[in-house]
PASEBA-1860 file (N, C-alpha, C; in nm, 3 decimals):
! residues 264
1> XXXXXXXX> 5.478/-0.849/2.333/5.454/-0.816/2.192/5.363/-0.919/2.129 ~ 5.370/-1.070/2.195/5.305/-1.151/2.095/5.161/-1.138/2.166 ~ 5.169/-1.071/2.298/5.016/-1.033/2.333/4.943/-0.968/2.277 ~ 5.019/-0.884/2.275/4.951/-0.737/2.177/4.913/-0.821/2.022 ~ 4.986/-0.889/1.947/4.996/-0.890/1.815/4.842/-1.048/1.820 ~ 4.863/-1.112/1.930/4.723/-1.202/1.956/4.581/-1.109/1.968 ~ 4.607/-1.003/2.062/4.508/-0.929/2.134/4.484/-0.859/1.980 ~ 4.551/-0.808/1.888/4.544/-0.731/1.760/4.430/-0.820/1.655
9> XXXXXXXX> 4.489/-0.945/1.698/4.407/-1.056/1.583/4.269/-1.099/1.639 ~ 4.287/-1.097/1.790/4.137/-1.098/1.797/4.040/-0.981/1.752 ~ 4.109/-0.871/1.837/4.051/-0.735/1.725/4.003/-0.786/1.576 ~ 4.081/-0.792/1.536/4.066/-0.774/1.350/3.989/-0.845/1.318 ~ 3.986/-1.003/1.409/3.866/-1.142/1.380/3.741/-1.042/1.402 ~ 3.730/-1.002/1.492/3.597/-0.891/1.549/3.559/-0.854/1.428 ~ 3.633/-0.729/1.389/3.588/-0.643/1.305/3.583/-0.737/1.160 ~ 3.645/-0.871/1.147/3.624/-0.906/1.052/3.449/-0.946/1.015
17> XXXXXXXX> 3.477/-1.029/1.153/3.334/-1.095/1.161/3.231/-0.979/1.169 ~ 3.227/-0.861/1.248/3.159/-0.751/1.190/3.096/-0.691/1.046 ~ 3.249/-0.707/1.019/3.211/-0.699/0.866/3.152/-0.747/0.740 ~ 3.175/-0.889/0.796/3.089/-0.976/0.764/2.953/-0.985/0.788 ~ 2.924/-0.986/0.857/2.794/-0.977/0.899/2.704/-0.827/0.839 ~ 2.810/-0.691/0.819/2.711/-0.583/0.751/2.717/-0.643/0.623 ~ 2.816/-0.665/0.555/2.807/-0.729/0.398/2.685/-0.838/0.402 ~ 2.653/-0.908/0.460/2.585/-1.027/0.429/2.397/-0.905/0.508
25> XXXXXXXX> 2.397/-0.831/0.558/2.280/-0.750/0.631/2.269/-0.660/0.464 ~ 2.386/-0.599/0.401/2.358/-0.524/0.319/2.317/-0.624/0.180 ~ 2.368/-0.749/0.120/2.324/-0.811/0.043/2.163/-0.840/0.063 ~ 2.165/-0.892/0.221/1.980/-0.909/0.227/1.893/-0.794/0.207 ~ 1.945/-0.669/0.230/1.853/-0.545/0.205/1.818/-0.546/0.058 ~ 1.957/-0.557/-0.018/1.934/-0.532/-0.197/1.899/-0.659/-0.251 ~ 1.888/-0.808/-0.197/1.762/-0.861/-0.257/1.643/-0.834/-0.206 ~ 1.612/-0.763/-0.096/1.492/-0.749/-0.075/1.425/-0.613/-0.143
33> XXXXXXXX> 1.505/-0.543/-0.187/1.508/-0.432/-0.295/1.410/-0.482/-0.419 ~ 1.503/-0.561/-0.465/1.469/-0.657/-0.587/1.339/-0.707/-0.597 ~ 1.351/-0.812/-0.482/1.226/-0.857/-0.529/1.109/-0.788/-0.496 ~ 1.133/-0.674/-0.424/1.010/-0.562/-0.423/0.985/-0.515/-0.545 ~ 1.118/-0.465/-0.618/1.082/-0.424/-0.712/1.004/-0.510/-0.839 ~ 1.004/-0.637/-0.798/0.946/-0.740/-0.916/0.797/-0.780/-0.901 ~ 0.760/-0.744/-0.770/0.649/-0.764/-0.735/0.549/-0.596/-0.734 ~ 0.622/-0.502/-0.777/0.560/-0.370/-0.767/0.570/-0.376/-0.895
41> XXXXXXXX> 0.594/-0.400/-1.028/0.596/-0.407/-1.136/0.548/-0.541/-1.198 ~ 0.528/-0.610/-1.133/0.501/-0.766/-1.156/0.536/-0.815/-1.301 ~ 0.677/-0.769/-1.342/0.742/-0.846/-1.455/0.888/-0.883/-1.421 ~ 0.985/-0.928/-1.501/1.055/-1.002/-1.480/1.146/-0.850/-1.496 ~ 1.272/-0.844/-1.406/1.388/-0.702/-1.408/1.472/-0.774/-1.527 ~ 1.450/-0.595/-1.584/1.584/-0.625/-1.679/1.718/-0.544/-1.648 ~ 1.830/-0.586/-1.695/1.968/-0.515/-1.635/1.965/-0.421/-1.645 ~ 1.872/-0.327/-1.677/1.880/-0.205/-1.635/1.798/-0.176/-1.532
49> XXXXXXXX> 1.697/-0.250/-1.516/1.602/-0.221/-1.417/1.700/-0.263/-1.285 ~ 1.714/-0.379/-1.324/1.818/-0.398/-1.208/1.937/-0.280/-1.130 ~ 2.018/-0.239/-1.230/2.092/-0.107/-1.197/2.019/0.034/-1.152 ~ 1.918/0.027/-1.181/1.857/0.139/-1.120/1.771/0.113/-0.994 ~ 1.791/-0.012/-0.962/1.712/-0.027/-0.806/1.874/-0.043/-0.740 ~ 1.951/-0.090/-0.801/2.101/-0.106/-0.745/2.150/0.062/-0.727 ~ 2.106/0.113/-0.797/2.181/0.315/-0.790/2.070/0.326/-0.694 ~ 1.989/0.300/-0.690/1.901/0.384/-0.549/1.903/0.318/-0.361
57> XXXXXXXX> 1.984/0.181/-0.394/1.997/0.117/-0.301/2.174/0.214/-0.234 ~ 2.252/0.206/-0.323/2.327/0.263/-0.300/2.336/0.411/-0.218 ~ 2.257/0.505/-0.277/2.264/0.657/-0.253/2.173/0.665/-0.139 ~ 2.106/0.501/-0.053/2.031/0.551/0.070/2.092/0.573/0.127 ~ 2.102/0.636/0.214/2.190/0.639/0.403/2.153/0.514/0.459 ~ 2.244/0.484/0.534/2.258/0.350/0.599/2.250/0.390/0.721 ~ 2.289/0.489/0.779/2.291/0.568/0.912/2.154/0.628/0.951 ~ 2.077/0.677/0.870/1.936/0.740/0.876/1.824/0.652/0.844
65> XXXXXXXX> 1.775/0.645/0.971/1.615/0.557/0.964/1.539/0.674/0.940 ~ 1.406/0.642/0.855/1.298/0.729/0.828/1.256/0.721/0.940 ~ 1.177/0.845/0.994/1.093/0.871/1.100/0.964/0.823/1.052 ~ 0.879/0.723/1.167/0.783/0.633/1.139/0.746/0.547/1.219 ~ 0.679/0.439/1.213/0.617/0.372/1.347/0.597/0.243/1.217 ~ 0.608/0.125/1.351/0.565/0.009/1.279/0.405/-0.036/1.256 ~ 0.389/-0.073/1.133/0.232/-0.160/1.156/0.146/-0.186/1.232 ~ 0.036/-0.141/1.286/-0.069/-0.106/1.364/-0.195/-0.157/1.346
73> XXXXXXXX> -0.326/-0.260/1.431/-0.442/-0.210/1.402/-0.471/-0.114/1.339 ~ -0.432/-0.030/1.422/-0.523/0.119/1.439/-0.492/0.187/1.278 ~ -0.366/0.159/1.236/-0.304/0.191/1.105/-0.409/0.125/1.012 ~ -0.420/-0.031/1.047/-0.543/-0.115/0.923/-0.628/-0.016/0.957 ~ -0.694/0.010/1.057/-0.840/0.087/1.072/-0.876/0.203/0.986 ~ -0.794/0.309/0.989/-0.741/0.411/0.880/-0.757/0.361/0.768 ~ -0.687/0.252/0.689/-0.676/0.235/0.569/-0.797/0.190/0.535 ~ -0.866/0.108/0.574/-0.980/0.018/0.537/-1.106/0.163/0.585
81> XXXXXXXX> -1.073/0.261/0.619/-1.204/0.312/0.637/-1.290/0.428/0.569 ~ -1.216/0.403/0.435/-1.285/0.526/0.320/-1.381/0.381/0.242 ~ -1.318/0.205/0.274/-1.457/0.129/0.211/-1.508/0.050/0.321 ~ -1.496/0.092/0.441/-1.522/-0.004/0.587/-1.703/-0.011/0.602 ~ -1.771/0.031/0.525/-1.959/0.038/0.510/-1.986/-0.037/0.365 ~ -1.868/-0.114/0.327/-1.892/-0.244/0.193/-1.819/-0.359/0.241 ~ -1.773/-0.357/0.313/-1.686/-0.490/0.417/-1.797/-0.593/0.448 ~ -1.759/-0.713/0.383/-1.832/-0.816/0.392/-1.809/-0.921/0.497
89> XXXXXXXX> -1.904/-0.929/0.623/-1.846/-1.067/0.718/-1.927/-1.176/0.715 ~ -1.995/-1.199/0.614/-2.059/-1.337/0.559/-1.992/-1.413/0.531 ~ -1.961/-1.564/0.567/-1.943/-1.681/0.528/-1.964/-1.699/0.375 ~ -2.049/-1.681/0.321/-2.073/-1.705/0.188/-2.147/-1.547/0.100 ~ -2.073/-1.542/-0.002/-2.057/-1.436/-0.035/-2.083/-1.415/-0.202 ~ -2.111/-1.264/-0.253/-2.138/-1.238/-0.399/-1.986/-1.253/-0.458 ~ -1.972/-1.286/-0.594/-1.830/-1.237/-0.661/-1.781/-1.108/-0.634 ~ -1.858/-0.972/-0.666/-1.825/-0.893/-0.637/-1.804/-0.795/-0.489
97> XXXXXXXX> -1.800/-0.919/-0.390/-1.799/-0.885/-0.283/-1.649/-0.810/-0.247 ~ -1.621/-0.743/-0.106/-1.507/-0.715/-0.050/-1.516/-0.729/0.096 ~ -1.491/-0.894/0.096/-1.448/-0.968/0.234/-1.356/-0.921/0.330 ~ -1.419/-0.902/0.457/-1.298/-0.885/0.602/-1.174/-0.943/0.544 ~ -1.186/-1.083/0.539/-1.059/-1.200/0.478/-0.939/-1.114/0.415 ~ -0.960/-1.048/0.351/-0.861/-0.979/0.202/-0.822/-0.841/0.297 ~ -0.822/-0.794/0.376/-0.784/-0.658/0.441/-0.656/-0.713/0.445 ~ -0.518/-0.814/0.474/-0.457/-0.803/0.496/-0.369/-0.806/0.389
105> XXXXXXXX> -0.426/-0.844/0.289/-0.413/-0.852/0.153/-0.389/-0.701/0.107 ~ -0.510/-0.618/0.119/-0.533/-0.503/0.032/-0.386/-0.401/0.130 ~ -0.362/-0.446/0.287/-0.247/-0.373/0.311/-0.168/-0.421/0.267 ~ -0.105/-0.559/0.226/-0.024/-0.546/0.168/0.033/-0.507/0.015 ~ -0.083/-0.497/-0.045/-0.105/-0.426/-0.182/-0.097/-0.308/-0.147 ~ -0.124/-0.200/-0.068/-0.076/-0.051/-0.034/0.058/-0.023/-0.043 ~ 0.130/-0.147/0.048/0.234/-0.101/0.084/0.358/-0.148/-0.041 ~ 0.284/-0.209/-0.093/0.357/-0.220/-0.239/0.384/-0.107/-0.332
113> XXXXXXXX> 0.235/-0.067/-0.361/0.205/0.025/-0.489/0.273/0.179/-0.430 ~ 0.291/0.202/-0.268/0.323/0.366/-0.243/0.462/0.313/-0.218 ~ 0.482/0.217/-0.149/0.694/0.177/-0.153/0.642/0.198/0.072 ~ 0.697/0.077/0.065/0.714/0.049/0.281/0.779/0.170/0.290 ~ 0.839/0.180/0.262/0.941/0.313/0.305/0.842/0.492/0.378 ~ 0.754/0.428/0.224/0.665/0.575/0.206/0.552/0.537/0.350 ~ 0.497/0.405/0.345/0.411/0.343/0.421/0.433/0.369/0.568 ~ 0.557/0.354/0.574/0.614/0.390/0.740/0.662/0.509/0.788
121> XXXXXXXX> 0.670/0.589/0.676/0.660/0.742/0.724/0.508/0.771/0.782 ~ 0.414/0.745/0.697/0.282/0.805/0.750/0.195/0.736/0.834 ~ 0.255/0.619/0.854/0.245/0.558/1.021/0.294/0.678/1.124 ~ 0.376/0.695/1.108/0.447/0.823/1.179/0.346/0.945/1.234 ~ 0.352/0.986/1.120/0.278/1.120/1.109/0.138/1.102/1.166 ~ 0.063/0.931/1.166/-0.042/0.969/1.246/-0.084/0.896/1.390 ~ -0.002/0.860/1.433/0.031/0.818/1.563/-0.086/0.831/1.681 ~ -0.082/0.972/1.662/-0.229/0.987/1.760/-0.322/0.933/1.719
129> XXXXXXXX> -0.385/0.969/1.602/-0.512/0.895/1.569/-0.526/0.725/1.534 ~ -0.429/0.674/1.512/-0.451/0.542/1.522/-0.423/0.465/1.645 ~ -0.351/0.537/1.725/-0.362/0.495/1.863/-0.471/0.476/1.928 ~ -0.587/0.612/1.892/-0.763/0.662/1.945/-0.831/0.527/1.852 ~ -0.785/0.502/1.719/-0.853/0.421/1.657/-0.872/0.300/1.685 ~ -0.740/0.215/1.727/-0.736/0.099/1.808/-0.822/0.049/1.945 ~ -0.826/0.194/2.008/-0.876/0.180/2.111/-1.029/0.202/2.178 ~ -1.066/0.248/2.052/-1.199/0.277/2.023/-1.325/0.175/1.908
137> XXXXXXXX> -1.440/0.166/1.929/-1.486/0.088/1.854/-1.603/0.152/1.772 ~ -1.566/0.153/1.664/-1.660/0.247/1.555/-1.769/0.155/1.494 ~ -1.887/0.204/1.465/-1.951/0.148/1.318/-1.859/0.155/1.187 ~ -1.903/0.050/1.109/-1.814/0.121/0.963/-1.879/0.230/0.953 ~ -1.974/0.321/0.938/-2.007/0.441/0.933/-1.921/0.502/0.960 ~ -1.942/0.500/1.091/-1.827/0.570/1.179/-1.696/0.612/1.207 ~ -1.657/0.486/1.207/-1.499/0.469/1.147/-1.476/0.554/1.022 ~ -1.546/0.566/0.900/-1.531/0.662/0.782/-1.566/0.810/0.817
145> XXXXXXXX> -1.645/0.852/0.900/-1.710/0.990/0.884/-1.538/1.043/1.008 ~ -1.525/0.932/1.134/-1.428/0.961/1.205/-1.274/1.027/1.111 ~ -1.276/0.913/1.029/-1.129/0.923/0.942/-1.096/1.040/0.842 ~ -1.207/1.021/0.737/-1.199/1.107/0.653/-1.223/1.273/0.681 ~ -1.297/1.326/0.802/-1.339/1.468/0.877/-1.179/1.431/0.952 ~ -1.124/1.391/0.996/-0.966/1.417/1.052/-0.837/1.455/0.971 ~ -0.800/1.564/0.986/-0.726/1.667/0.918/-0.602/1.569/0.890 ~ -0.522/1.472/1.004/-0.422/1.433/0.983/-0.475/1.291/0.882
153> XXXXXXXX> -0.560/1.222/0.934/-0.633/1.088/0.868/-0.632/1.137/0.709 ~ -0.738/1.239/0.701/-0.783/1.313/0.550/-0.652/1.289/0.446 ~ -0.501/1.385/0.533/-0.374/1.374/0.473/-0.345/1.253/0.435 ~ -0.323/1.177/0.546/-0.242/1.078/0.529/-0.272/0.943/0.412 ~ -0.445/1.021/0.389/-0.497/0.928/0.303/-0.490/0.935/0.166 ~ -0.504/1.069/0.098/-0.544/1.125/0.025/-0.333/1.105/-0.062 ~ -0.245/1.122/0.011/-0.112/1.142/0.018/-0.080/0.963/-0.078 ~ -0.146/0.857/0.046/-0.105/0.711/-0.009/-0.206/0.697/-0.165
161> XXXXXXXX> -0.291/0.763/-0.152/-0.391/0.695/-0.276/-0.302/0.776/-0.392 ~ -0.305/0.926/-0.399/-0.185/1.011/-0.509/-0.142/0.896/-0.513 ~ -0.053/0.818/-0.456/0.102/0.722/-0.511/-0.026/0.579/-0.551 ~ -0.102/0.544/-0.519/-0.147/0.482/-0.593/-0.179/0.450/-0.732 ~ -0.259/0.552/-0.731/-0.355/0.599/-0.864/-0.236/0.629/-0.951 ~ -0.141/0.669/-0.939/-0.008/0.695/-0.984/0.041/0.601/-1.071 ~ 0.069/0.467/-0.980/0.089/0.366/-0.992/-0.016/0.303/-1.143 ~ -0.130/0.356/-1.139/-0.209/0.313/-1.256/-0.250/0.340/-1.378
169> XXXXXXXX> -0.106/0.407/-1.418/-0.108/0.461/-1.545/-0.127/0.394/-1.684 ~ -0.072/0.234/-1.691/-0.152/0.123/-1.809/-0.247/0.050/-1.702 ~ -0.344/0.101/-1.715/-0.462/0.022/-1.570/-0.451/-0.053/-1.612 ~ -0.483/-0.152/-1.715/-0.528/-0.280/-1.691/-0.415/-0.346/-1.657 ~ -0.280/-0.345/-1.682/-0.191/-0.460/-1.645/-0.152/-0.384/-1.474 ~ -0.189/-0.292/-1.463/-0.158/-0.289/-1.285/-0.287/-0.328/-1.208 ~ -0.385/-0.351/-1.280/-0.514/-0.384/-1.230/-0.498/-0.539/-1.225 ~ -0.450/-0.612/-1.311/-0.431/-0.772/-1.298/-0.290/-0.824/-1.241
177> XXXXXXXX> -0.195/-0.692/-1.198/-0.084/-0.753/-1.133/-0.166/-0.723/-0.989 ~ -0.263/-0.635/-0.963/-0.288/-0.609/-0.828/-0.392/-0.763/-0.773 ~ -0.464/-0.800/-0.866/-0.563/-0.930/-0.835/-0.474/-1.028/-0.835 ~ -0.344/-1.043/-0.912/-0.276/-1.154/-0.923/-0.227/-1.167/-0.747 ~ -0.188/-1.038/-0.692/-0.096/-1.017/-0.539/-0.155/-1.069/-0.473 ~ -0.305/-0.960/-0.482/-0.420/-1.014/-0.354/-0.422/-1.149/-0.318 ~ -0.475/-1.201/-0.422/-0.499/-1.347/-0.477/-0.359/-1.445/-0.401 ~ -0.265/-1.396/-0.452/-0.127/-1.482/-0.409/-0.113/-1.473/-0.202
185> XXXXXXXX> -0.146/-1.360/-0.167/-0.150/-1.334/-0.006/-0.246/-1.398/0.039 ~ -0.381/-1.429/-0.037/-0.466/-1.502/0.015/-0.477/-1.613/0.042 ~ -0.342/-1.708/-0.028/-0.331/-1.825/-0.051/-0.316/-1.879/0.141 ~ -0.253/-1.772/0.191/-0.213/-1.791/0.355/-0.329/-1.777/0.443 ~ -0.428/-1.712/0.429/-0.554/-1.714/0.494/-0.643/-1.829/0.497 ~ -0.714/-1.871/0.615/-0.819/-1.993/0.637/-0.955/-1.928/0.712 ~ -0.996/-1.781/0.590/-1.091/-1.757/0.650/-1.164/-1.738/0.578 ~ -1.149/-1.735/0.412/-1.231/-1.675/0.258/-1.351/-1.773/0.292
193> XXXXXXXX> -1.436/-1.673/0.265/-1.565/-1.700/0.231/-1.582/-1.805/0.119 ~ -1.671/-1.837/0.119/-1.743/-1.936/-0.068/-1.810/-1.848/-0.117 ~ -1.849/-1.886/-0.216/-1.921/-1.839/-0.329/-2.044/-1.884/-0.228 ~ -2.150/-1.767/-0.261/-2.293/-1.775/-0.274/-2.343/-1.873/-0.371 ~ -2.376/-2.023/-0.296/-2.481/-2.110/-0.378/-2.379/-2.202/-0.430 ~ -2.241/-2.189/-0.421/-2.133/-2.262/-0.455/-2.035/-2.264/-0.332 ~ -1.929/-2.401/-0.377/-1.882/-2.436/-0.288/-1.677/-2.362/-0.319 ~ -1.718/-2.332/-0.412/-1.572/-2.238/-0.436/-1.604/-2.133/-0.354
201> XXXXXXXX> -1.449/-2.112/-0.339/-1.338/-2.006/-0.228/-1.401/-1.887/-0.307 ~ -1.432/-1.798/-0.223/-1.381/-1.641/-0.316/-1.256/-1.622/-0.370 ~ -1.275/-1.613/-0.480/-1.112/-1.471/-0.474/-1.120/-1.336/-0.532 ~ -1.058/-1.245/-0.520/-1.051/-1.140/-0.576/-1.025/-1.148/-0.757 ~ -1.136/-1.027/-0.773/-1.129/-1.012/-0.922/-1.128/-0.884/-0.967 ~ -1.191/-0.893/-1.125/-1.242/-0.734/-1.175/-1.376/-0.656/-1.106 ~ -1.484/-0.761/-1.064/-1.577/-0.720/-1.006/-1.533/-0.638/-0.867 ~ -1.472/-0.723/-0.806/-1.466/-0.692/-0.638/-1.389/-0.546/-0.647
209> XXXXXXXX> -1.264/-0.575/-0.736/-1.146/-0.419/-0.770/-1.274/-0.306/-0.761 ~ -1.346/-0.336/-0.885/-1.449/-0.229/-0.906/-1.550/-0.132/-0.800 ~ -1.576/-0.248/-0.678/-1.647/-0.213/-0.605/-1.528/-0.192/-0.471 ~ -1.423/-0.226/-0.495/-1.347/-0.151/-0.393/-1.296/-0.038/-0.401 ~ -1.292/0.001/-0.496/-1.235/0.162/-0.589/-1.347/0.247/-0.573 ~ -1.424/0.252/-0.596/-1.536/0.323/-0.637/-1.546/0.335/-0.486 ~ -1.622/0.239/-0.377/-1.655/0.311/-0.248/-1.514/0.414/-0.214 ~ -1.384/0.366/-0.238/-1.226/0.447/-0.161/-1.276/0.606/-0.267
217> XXXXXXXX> -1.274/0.614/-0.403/-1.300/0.728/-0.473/-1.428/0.802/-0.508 ~ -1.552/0.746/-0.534/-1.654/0.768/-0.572/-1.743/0.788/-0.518 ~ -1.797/0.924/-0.542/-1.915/0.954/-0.478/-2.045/0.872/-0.564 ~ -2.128/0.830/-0.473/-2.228/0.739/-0.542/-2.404/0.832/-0.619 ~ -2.375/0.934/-0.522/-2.545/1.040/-0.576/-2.449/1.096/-0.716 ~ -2.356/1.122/-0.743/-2.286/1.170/-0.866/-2.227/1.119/-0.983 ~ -2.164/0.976/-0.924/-2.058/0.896/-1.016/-1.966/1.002/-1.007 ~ -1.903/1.066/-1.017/-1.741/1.149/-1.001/-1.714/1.165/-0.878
225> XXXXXXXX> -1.593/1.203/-0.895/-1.463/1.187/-0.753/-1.566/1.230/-0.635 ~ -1.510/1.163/-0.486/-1.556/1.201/-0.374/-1.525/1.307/-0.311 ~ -1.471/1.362/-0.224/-1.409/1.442/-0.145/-1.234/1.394/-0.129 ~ -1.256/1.306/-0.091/-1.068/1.215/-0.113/-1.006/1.236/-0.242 ~ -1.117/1.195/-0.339/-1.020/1.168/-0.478/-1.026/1.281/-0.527 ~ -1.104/1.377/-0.489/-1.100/1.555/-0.552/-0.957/1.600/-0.517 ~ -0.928/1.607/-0.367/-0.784/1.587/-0.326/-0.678/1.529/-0.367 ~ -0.732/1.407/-0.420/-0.595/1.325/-0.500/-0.578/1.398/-0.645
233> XXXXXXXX> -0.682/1.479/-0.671/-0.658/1.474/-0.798/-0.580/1.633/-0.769 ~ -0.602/1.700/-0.693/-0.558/1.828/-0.652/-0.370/1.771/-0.622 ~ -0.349/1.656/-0.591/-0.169/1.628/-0.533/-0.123/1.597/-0.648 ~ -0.185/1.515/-0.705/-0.123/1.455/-0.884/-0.094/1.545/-0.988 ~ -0.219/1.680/-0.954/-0.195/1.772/-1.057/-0.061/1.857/-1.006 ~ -0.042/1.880/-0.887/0.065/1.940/-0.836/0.211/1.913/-0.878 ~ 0.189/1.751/-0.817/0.337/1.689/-0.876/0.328/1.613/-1.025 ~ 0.209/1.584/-1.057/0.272/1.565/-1.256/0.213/1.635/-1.374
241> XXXXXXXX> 0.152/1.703/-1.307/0.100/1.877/-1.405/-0.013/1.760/-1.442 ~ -0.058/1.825/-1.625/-0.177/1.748/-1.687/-0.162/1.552/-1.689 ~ -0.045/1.488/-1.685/-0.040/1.367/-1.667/-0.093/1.337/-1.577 ~ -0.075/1.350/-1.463/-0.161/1.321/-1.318/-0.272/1.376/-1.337 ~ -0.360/1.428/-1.388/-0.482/1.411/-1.439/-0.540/1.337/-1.525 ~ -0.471/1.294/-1.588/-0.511/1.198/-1.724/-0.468/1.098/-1.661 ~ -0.391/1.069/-1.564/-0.360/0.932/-1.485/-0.530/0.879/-1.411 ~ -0.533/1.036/-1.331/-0.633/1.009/-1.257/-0.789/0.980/-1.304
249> XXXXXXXX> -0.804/1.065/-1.385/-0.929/1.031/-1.480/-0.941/0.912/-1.557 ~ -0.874/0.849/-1.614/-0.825/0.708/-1.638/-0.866/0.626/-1.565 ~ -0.867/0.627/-1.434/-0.896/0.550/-1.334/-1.024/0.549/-1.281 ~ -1.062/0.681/-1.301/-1.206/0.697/-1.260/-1.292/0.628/-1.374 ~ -1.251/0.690/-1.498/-1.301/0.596/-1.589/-1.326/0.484/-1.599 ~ -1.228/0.403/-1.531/-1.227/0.226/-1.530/-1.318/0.193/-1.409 ~ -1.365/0.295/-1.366/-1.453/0.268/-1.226/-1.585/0.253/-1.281 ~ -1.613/0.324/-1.442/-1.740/0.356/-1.446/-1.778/0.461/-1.389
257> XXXXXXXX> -1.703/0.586/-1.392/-1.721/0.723/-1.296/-1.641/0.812/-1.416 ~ -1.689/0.905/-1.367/-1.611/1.029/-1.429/-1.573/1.136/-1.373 ~ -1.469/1.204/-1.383/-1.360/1.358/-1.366/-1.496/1.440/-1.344 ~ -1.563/1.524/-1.277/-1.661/1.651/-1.244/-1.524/1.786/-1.204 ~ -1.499/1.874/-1.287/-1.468/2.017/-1.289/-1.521/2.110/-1.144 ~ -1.470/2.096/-1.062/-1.564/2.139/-0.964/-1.505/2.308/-0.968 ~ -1.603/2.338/-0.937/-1.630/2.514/-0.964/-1.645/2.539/-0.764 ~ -1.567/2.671/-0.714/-1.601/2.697/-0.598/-1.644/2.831/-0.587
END
């Protein structure tokens, strides 16, 4: 009996220490909740904000992983290739440049503004083609005419920018929480260019935003949306009726571009 009732307590130590260990796995998930959420909003949570990343942490499944794939080249290759023919690999560089350096930056600014969650689903979904992408070596030309003419690429792109552009409904303070991020990820890199004719670092600004937006949305013989952002504006109108248009035009606006009505 006192075997059993030893053999019982090691049990229970088990499952204690088990238990322990999901409590202390589930506390690290919901600060990491948090401070996502403080850095996707880049202000300080208030107790309610707090409770409502706490009600959505709650109602996930703990049992169900999203279907998805981890972080990839071939995944950067995709993302970077609607502005991969303005990619700068000069040592010394314009302000309004958009340096190789900052790609790891601008993914991690993606995966902010659409939510990892969303990010690692459509890793998923394009598996094949970033597998071909990795393994293949494009012009930036190339790499863009490859990506954007690919039915699943086209999706998967057009899908993350919607949750972007989304994201930029008071542009300017998501426009200076997004330079503030870049800027802060860059602090880890030892590869930024200088300034042209100066001995200061690049960093990301209003200039560079400008000219990174505009090549991802803008057609340049027109000034209005490209082929991508015609699409984005076709998902936004879907899921937020006339707001997701006035989101989206907003944005084009701040590009120095404008909304074109396209007639078929």
């Amino acid at each position: 009996m006192e075997e059993k009732v030893r053999r019982g307590r090691v049990i229970m130590k088990g499952r204690s220490s088990s238990s322990a260990a999901s409590v202390a796995n589930a506390i690290n998930a919901l600060e990491k909740a948090l401070i996502a959420e403080v850095k996707r909003t880049g202000k300080s949570l208030s107790a309610k904000d707090i409770q409502v990343v706490v009600r959505k942490f709650k109602a996930k499944p703990s049992s169900s992983a999203p279907q998805g794939a981890p972080a990839s080249p071939g995944f950067t290759q995709l993302l970077i290739a609607p502005f991969a023919d303005v990619i700068d690999d000069a040592v010394e560089v314009s302000r309004e440049a958009v340096p190789r350096a900052m790609v790891p930056a601008y993914e991690a600014a993606i995966d902010m503004l659409c939510g990892e969650e969303t990010v690692y689903k459509c890793r998923g979904r394009c598996k094949s083609l970033t597998a071909h992408l990795q393994s293949q070596s494009y012009t930036a030309s190339g790499l863009k005419e490859k990506v954007i003419h690919d039915t699943t690429g086209f999706k998967v792109l057009t899908y993350l920018f919607s949750k972007v552009v989304m994201k930029f409904e008071d542009f300017e303070n998501r426009r200076d929480w997004m330079i503030r991020f870049v800027n802060e990820q860059l602090r880890e890199a030892d590869d930024i260019p200088t300034l042209s004719r100066r001995d200061d670092a690049w960093t990301f600004g209003e200039d560079s935003f400008i000219k990174l937006f505009r090549a991802i949305l803008v057609d340049p013989a027109t000034d209005t949306q490209n082929e991508l952002m015609e699409k984005v504006y076709e998902i936004v109108w879907n899921s937020h009726d006339t707001k997701g248009v006035k989101v989206a035009t907003q944005f084009m606006r701040a590009l120095g571009a404008d909304h074109s009505h396209k007639t078929s």
